[in-house]
C-alpha positions in Angstrom: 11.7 -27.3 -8.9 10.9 -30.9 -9.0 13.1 -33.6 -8.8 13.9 -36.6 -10.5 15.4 -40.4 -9.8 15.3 -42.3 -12.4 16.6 -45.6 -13.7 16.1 -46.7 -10.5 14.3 -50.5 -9.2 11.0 -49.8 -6.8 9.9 -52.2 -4.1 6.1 -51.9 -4.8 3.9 -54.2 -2.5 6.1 -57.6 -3.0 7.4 -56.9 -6.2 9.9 -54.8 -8.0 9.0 -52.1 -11.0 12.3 -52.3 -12.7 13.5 -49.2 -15.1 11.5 -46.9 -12.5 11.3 -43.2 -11.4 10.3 -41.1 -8.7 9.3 -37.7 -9.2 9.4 -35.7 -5.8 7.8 -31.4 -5.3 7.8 -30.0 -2.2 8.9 -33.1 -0.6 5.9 -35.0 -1.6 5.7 -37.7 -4.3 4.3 -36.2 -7.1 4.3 -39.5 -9.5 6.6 -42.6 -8.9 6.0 -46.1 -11.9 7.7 -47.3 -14.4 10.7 -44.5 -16.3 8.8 -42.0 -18.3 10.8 -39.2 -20.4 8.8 -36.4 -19.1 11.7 -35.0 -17.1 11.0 -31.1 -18.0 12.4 -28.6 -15.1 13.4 -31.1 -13.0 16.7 -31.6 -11.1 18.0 -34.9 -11.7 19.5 -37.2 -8.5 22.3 -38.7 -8.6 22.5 -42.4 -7.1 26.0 -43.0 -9.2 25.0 -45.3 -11.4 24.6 -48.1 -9.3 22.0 -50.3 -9.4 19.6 -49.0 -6.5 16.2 -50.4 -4.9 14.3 -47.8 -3.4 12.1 -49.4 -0.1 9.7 -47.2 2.1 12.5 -45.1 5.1 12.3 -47.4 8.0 10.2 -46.2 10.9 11.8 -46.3 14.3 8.6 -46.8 16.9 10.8 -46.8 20.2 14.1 -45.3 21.2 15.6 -42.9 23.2 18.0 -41.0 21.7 19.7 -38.8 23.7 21.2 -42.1 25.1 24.1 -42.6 22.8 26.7 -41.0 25.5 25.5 -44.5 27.6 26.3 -46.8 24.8 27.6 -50.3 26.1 27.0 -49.2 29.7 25.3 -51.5 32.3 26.0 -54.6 29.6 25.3 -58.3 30.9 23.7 -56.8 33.7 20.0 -57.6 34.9 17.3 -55.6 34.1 16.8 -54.0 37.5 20.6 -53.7 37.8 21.0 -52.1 34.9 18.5 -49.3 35.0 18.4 -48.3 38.9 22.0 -49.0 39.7 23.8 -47.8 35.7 21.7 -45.9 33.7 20.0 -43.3 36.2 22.7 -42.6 37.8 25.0 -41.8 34.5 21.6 -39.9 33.3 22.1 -37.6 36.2 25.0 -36.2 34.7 23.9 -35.4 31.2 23.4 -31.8 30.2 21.7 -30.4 27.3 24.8 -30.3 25.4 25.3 -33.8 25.4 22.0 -34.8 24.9 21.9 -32.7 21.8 25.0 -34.3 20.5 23.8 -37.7 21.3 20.8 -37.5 19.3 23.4 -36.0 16.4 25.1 -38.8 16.7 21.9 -41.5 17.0 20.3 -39.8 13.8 23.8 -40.6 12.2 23.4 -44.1 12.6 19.4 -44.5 12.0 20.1 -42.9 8.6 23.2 -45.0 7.9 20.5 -47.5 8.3 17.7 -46.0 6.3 15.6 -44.9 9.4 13.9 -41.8 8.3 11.3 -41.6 11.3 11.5 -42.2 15.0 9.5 -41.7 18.1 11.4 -40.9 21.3 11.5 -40.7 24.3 13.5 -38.7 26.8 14.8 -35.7 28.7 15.7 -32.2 27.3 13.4 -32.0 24.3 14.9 -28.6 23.6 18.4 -30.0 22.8 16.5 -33.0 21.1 14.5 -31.3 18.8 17.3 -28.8 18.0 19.5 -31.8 16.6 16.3 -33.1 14.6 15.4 -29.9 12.9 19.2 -29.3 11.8 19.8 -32.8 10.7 16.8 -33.8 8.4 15.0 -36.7 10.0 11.1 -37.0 11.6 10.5 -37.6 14.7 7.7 -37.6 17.2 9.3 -36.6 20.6 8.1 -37.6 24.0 9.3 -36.2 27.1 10.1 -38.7 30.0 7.9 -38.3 32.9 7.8 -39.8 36.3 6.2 -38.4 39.4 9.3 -38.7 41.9 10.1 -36.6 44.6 11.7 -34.0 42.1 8.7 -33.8 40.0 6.6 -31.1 41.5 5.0 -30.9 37.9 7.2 -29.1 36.4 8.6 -32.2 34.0 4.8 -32.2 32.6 4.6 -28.3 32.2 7.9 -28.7 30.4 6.1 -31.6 28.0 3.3 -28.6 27.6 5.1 -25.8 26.7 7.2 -28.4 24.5 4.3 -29.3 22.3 3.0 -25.5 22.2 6.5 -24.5 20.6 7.3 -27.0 19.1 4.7 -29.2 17.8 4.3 -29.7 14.0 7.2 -27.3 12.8 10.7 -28.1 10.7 7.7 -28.5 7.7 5.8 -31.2 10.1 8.9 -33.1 10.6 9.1 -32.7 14.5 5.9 -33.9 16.3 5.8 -33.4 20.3 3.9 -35.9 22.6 4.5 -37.5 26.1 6.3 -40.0 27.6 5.2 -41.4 30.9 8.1 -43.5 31.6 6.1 -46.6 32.8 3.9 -47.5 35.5 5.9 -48.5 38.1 7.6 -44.7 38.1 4.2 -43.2 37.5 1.1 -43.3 39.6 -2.2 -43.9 38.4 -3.2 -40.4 39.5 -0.1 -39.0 37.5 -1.2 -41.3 34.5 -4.1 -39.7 34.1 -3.2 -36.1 34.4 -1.1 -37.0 31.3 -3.7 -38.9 29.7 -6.2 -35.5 30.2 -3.7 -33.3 28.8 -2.4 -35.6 25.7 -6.3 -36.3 24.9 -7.2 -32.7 25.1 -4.0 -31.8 22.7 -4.9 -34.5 20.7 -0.8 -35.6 20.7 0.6 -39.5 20.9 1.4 -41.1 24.4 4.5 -43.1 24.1 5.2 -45.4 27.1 6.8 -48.7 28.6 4.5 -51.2 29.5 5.3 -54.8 31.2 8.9 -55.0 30.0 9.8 -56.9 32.9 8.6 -59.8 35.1 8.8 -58.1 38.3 6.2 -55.6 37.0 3.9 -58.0 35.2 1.4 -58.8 37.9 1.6 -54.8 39.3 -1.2 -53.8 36.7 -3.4 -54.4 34.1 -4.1 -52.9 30.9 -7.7 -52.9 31.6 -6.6 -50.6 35.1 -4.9 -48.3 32.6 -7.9 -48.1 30.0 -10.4 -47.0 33.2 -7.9 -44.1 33.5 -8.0 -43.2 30.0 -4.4 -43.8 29.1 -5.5 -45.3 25.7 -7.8 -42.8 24.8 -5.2 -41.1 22.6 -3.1 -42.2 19.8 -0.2 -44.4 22.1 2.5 -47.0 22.2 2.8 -49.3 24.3 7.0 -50.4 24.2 7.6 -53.6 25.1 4.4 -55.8 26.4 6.3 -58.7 27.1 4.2 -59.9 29.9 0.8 -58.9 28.2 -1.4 -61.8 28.8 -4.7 -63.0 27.3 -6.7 -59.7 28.5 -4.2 -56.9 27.8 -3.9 -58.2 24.2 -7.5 -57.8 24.1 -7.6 -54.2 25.4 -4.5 -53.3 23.2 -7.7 -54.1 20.4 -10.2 -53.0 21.9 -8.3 -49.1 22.2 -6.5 -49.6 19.5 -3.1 -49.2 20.9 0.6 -49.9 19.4 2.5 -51.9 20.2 6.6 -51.4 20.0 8.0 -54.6 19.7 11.4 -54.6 20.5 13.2 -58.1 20.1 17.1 -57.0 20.6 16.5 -55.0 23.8 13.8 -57.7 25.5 16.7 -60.5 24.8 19.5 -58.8 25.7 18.4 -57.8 28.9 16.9 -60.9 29.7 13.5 -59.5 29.4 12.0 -62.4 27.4 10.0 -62.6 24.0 6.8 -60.9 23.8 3.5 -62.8 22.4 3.3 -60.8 19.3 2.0 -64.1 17.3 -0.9 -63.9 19.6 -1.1 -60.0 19.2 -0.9 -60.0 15.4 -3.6 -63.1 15.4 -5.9 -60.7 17.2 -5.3 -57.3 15.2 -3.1 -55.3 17.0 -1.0 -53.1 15.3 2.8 -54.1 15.9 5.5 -51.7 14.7 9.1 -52.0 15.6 11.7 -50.8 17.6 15.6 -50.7 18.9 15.6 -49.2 22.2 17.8 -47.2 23.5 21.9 -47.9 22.5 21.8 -48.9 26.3 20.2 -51.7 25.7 20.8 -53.1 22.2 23.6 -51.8 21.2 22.7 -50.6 17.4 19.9 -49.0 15.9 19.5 -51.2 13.1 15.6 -51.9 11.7 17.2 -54.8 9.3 18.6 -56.9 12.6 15.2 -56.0 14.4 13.1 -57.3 11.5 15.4 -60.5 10.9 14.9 -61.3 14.7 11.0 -60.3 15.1 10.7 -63.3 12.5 13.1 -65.6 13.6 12.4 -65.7 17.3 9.0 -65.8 17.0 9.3 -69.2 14.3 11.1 -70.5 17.3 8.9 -70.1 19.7 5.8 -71.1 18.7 7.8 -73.9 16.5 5.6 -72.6 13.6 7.6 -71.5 10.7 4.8 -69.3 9.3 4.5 -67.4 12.4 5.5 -63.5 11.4 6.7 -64.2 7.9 8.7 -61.6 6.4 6.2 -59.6 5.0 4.7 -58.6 8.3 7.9 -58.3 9.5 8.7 -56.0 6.8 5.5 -53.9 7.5 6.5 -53.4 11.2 9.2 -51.7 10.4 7.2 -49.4 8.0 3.5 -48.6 7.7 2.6 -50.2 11.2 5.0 -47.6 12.3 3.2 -45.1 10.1 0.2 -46.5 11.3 1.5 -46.1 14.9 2.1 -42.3 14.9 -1.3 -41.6 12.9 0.2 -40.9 9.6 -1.3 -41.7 6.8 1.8 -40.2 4.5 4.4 -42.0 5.4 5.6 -45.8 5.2 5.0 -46.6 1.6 5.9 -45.6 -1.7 3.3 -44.0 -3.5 1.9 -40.8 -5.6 0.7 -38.3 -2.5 3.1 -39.8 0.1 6.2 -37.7 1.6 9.1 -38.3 0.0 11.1 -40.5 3.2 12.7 -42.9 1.1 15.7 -45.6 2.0 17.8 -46.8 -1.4 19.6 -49.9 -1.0 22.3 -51.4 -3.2 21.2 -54.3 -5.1 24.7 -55.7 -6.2 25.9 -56.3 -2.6 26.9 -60.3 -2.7 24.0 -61.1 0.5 21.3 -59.4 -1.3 21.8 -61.1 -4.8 19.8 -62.8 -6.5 17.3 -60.6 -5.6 14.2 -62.7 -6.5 11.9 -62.6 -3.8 13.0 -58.9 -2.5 11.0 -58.6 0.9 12.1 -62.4 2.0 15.9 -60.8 0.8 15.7 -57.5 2.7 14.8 -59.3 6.2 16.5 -62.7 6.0 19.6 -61.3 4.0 19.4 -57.6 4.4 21.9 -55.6 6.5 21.9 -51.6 7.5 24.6 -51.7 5.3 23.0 -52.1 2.5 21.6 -48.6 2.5 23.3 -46.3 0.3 21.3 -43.2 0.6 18.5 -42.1 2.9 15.7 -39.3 2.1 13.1 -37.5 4.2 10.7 -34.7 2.7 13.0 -35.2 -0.6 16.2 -34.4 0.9 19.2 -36.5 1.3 20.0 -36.9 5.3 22.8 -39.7 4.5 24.4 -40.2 0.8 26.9 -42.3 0.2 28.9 -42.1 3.3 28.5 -38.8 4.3 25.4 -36.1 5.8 24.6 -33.5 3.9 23.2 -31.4 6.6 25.7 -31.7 9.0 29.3 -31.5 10.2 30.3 -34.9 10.7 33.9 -34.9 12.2 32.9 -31.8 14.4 30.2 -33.2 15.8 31.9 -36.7 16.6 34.8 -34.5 17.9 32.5 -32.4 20.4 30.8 -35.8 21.5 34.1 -37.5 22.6 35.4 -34.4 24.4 32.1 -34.5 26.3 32.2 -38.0 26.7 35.7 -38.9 28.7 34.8 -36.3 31.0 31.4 -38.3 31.7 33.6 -41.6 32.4 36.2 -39.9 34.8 
């Protein structure tokens, strides 16, 4: 049976159909415009009568999810500090259990915040994929890989058999790829092993590149291109250090780019050159990073800041204007992953869908709606958040899910990890 919103407002390019519906079948949008009466065998939604403004669901383009049992850890620490010295070793004692609860407990919070896709990175993709395919969301789902001592190629046979199980199932939601953690954990000759195998499968590459200072003058991007890193769909996280001649090969291949302004700052990172990037073509989609390192995963506060820090730095006040901002955080995500069916609102599209509340005091008067949603707009906003059709958060609560037993499981798990 079909279903029906209606009497709803629709963000539409940069402006608003008011009095409008969406028509949704088999998780796809079947018609979306201005109200029509044409409502036969449909199942009508209920939003509660509030006044709603339905926006494409966010897209997530870097995060690790199974991190949330390392929230707050390692804070107002230096980079190097905080990863070798805090976050490895407290990695070291996740199990799959945890991990799997984490990522409940992440997709809680990226749907209170109309997230509906992310792309991960990370350990256990058995656990992670479980919590995915029981609570609602997308995801494309990279395994972390390093070649360290403990390698011995099984994490990359792991990543295989992964993507053979798991790879396009839950209805397409769940997409598998790999995650070569960076360059600086992974040889060259390891980077292209996983470049032959992701090319071969066709799947995304999802890595961090020149996040930090130390590491900027280790590489190139050009050195990674002659390996074939970037001969697959990837995303690059981070790029902070990119100069003049990575920004050109992140054209030249096409590559993502992850931009994510909470995590570079807090950690002392610094601001990447995505002025210059955007100037040259690249396609820049947004992130949060991990929980570790930002401490939210919240699109709204990552699109206020990718405009506002980048005004300030360049002293330009049309530099990433809210409308590119806006499309970071939804179809240059899209675009990032290789969809063409999600990030917008339109007839064909899947039916991922964020509804905000349009009588909340900081998004009223809602004039100029896409200059409103990132100067003004907050995750709280969100009242209700779709994927494929079906509610994943709705008015305070998830449908698919236990929420209190969940929560309850996590913090049992998690004072024993603090001992």
């Amino acid at each position: 049976m079909k279903k029906f919103i209606d009497n709803i407002h629709i963000l539409k390019d940069e402006t608003i159909i008011e009095n409008g519906f969406i028509e949704i079948e088999d998780g796809i949008i079947s018609n979306i415009g201005e109200s029509s009466n044409n409502k036969a065998n449909t199942l009508a939604l209920d939003l509660k009568g509030k006044r709603i403004l339905a926006i494409p669901g966010m897209i997530n383009s870097h995060t690790h999810s199974g991190m949330a049992a390392l929230k707050g850890a390692g804070d107002d620490l230096p980079f190097e500090q905080w990863l070798f010295q805090t976050i490895i070793p407290l990695e070291e004692q996740l199990d799959d259990e945890m991990i799997y609860l984490s990522t409940m407990i992440s997709q809680m919070e990226m749907a209170r915040n109309g997230i509906t896709t992310f792309v991960d990175m990370y350990m256990m993709l058995d656990s992670i994929i479980k919590a995915v395919d029981e609570f609602g969301m997308r995801a494309y789902i990279c395994r972390g890989l390093q070649d360290d001592s403990l390698e011995d190629g099984q994490r990359l046979q792991k990543n295989i058999k992964a993507y053979e199980k798991y790879h396009g199932t839950a209805n397409g939601r769940i997409s598998v790829g790999f995650g070569p953690h960076s360059p600086y954990l992974c040889s060259k000759e390891y980077l292209k092993k996983i470049a032959d195998v992701a090319q071969e499968l066709n799947a995304l590459i999802h890595i961090h590149l020149k996040e930090s200072q130390k590491e900027s003058h280790q590489y190139t991007f050009r050195e990674l291109a002659n390996i074939g890193l970037f001969n697959t769909q990837t995303i690059a996280a981070h790029c902070v250090y990119a100069d003049s001649d990575d920004i050109q090969v992140l054209k030249e291949f096409n590559v993502s780019v992850a931009h994510n302004p909470s995590s570079n700052l807090k950690l002392a990172n610094g601001i990447a050159p995505i002025e210059k990037m955007h100037q040259e073509g690249v396609n820049v989609c947004l992130g949060t990073d991990s929980v570790s390192s930002n401490n939210s995963l919240d699109l709204f506060k990552e699109m206020l800041l990718a405009s506002l820090i980048h005004k300030g730095e360049t002293k330009d006040p049309q530099a990433i204007p809210a409308i590119v901002s806006f499309k970071m955080a939804t179809s240059n995500g899209a675009n990032a992953v290789g969809q063409k069916n999600i990030g917008l609102l339109e007839k064909g599209m899947r039916a991922d869908i964020a509804f905000l509340d349009m009588d909340n005091i900081n998004l009223f008067p809602l004039i100029k709606p896409i200059s409103n949603i990132v100067y003004s707009g907050r995750g709280s906003d969100v009242i209700a958040t779709m994927v494929d059709g079906d509610f994943i958060y709705y008015f305070g609560t998830y449908p698919k899910i236990n929420e209190e037993a969940i929560k309850k499981q996590f913090m049992e798990k998690y004072v024993k990890l603090y001992k």
